[in-house]
N, C-alpha and C positions, 0 to 999 in steps of 0.2 A: 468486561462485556458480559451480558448475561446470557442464558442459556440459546444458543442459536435455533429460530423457529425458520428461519430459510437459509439453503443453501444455494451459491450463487458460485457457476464456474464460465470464466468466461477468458477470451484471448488479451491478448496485451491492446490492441486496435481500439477491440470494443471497449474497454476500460478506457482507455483513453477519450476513445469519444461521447463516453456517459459523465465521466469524473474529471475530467479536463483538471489534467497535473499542471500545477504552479511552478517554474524556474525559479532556484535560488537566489542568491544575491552572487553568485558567481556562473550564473547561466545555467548548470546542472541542473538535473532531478534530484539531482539528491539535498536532503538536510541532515546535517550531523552537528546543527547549532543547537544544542538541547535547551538555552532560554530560548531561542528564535521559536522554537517547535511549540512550550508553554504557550506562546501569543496567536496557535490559532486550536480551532475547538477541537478537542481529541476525536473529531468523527469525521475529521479533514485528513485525519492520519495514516498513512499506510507503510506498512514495513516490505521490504525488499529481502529476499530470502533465498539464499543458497544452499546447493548441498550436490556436491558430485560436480555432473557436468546440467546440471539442471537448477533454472531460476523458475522465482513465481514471486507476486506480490498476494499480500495479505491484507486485508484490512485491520486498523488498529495497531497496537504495540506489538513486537517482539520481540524477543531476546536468542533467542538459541537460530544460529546459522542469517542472523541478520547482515547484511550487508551494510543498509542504509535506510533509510527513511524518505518516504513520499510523502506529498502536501498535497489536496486538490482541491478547487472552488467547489465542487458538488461534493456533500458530505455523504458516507454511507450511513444505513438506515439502523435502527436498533435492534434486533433483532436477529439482523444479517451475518452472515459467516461467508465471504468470498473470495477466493483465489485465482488469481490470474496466472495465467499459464502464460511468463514469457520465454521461456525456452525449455524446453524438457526431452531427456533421451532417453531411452528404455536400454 
């Protein structure tokens, strides 16, 4: 991804209702079929992210504290850099 010109922070609801997540082929959000993943556009991609007692989703790849991977029919934009806050404790 190239250099982020927006930042975008939003809840798990509203993500959901802008990006409408795709169910696996085993009814879950999540994909950890990595050819499945190849066959849709890497801007459909979102990574699932732990750490502590606190999740978030990311758009695109990641690697470090990755749980799993999301899929969704609205792609995010180029540009973009956005994190959803699905559970987070201070």
């Amino acid at each position: 991804m190239n250099k982020a010109e927006t930042f975008l922070d939003m809840n798990y609801k509203e993500w959901e209702a802008k990006y409408k997540p795709i169910a696996s082929e085993d009814g879950s959000w999540f994909h950890d079929d990595a050819e499945k993943l190849k066959t849709f556009d890497p801007k459909q991609i979102w990574t699932w992210v732990s750490e502590g007692d606190s999740d978030w989703i990311y758009n695109g790849y990641r690697w470090i504290n990755r749980l799993s991977y999301l899929v969704t029919e609205v792609a995010w934009q180029e540009g973009e850099d956005i994190c959803v806050v699905v559970r987070e404790t201070n």
